[in-house]
Backbone as numpy.savetxt, mean C-alpha at the origin, in Angstrom:
# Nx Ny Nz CAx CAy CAz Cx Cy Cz
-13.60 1.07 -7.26 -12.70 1.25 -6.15 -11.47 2.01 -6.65
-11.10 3.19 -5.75 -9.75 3.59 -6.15 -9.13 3.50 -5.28
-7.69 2.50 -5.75 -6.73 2.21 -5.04 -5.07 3.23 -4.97
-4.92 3.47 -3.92 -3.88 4.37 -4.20 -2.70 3.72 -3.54
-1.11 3.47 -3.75 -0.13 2.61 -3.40 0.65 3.73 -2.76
0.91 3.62 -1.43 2.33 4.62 -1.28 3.70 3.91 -0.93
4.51 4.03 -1.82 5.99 3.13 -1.74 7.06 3.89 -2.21
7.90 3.00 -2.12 9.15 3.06 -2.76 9.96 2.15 -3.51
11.20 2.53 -4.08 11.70 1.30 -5.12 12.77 0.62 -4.28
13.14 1.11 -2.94 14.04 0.10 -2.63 13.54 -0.65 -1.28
11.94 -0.86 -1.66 11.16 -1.54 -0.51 10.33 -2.43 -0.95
11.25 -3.68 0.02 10.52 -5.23 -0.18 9.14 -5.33 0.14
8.67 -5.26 1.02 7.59 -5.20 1.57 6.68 -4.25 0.60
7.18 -3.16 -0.34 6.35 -2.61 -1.33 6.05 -3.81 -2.55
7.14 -3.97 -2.68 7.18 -4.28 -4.39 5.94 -6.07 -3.95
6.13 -6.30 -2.94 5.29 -7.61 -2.54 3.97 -7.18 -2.47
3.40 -5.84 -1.96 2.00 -5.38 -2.36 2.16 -5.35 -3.75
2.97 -5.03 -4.52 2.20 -4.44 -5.81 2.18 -6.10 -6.53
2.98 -6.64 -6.36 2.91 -8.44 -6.76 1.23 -8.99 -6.32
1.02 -8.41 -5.02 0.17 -9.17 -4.75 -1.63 -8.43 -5.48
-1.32 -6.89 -5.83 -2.52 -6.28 -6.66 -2.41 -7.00 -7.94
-1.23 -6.75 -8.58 -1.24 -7.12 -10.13 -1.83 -8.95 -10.01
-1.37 -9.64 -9.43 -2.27 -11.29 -8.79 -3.40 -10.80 -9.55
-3.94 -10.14 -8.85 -5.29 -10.56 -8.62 -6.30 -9.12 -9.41
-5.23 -8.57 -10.32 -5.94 -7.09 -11.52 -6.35 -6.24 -10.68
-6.15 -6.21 -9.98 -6.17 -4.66 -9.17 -5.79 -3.42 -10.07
-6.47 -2.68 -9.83 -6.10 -1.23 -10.82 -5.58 -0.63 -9.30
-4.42 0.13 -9.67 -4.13 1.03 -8.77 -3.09 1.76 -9.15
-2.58 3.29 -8.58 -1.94 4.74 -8.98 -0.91 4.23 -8.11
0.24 4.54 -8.12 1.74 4.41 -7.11 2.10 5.65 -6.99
2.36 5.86 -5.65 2.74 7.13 -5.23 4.38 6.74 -4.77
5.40 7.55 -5.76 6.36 7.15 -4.95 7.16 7.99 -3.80
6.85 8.03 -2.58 7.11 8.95 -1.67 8.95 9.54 -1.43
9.67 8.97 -2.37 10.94 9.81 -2.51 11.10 10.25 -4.05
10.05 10.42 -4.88 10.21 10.84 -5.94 8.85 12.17 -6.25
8.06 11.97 -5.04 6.93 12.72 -5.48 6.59 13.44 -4.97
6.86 14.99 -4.98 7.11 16.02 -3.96 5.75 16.14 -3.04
5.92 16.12 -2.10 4.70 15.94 -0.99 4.21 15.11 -0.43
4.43 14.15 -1.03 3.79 12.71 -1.04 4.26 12.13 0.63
5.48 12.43 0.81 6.47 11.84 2.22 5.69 12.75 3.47
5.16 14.01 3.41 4.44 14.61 4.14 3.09 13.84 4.34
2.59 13.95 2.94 0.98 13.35 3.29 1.08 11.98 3.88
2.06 11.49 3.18 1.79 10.07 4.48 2.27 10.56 6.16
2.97 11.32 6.52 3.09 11.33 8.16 1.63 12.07 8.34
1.21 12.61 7.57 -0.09 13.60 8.10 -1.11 12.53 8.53
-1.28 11.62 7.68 -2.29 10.38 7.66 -1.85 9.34 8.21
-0.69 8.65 8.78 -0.32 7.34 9.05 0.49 8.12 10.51
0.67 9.24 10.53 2.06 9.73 11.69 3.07 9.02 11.62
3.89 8.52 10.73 5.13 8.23 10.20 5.32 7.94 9.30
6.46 7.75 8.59 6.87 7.59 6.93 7.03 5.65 7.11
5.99 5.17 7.31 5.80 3.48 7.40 5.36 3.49 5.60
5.77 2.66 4.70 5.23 1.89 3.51 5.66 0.75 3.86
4.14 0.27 2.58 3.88 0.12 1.84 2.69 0.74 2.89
1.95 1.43 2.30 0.70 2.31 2.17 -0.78 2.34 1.46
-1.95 1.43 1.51 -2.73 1.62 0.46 -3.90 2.68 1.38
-4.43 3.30 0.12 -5.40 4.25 0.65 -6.53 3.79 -0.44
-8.25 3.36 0.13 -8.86 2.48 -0.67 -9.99 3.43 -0.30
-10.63 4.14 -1.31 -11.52 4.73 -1.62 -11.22 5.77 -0.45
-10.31 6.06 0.14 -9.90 7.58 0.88 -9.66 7.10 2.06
-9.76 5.63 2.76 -9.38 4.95 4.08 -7.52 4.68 3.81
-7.09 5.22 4.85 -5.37 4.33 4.46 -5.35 3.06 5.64
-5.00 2.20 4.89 -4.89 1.14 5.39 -3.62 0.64 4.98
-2.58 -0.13 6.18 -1.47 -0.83 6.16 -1.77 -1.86 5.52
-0.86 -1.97 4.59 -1.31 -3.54 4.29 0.13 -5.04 4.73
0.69 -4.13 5.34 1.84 -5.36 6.24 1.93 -4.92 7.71
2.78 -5.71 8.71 3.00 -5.30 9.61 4.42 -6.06 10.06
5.01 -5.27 10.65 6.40 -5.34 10.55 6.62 -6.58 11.64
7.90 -7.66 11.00 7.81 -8.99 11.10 7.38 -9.94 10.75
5.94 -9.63 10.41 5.36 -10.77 9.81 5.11 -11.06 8.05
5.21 -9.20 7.61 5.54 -8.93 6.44 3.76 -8.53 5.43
3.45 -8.90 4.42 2.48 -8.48 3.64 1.23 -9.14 4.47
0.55 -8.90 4.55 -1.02 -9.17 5.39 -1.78 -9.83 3.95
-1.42 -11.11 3.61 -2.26 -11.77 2.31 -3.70 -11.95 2.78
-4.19 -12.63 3.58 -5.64 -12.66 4.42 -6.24 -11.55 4.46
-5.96 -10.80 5.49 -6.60 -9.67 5.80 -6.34 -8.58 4.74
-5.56 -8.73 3.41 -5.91 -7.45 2.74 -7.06 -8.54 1.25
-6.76 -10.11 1.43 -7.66 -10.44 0.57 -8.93 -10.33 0.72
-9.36 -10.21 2.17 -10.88 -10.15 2.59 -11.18 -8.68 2.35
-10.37 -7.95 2.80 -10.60 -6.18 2.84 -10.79 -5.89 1.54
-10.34 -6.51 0.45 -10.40 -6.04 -1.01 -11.51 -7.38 -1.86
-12.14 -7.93 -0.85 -13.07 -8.51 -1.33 -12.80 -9.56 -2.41
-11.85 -10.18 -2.27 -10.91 -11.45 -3.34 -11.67 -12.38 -2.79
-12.05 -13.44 -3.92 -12.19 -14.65 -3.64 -11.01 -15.28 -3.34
-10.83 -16.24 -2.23 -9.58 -16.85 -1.77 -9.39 -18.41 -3.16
């Protein structure tokens, strides 16, 4: 599986995905979309807005929070196939 992260460093809701890959050994690349020229484009091209935390899993982008309720632990543990 290749996991790809799109974030930033002054985002809670990021740094709580990457807490929740490293959990559980996730290999994955961090894209940081204010440090990585293009990167802030390709996510509106693919998501239609600059929303992170961002994973893109074998070329699908998938949210992995939703705003209010915060990191999606369930639904990204089933999607990434974790034993609970």
């Amino acid at each position: 599986m290749e996991l790809l992260l799109y974030s930033a460093a002054w985002c809670r809701d990021c740094r709580e995905a990457k807490r929740f890959l490293e959990t559980h050994n996730i290999a994955y690349r961090e894209i940081d979309v204010e440090s990585t020229p293009g990167a802030a484009a390709e996510l509106i091209r693919n998501v239609g807005k600059r929303a992170i935390p961002q994973f893109v899993i074998d070329g699908e982008w998938v949210q992995p929070y939703k705003p209010g309720r915060g990191f999606l632990y369930e639904e990204m543990t089933e999607r990434l196939g974790l034993v609970r």
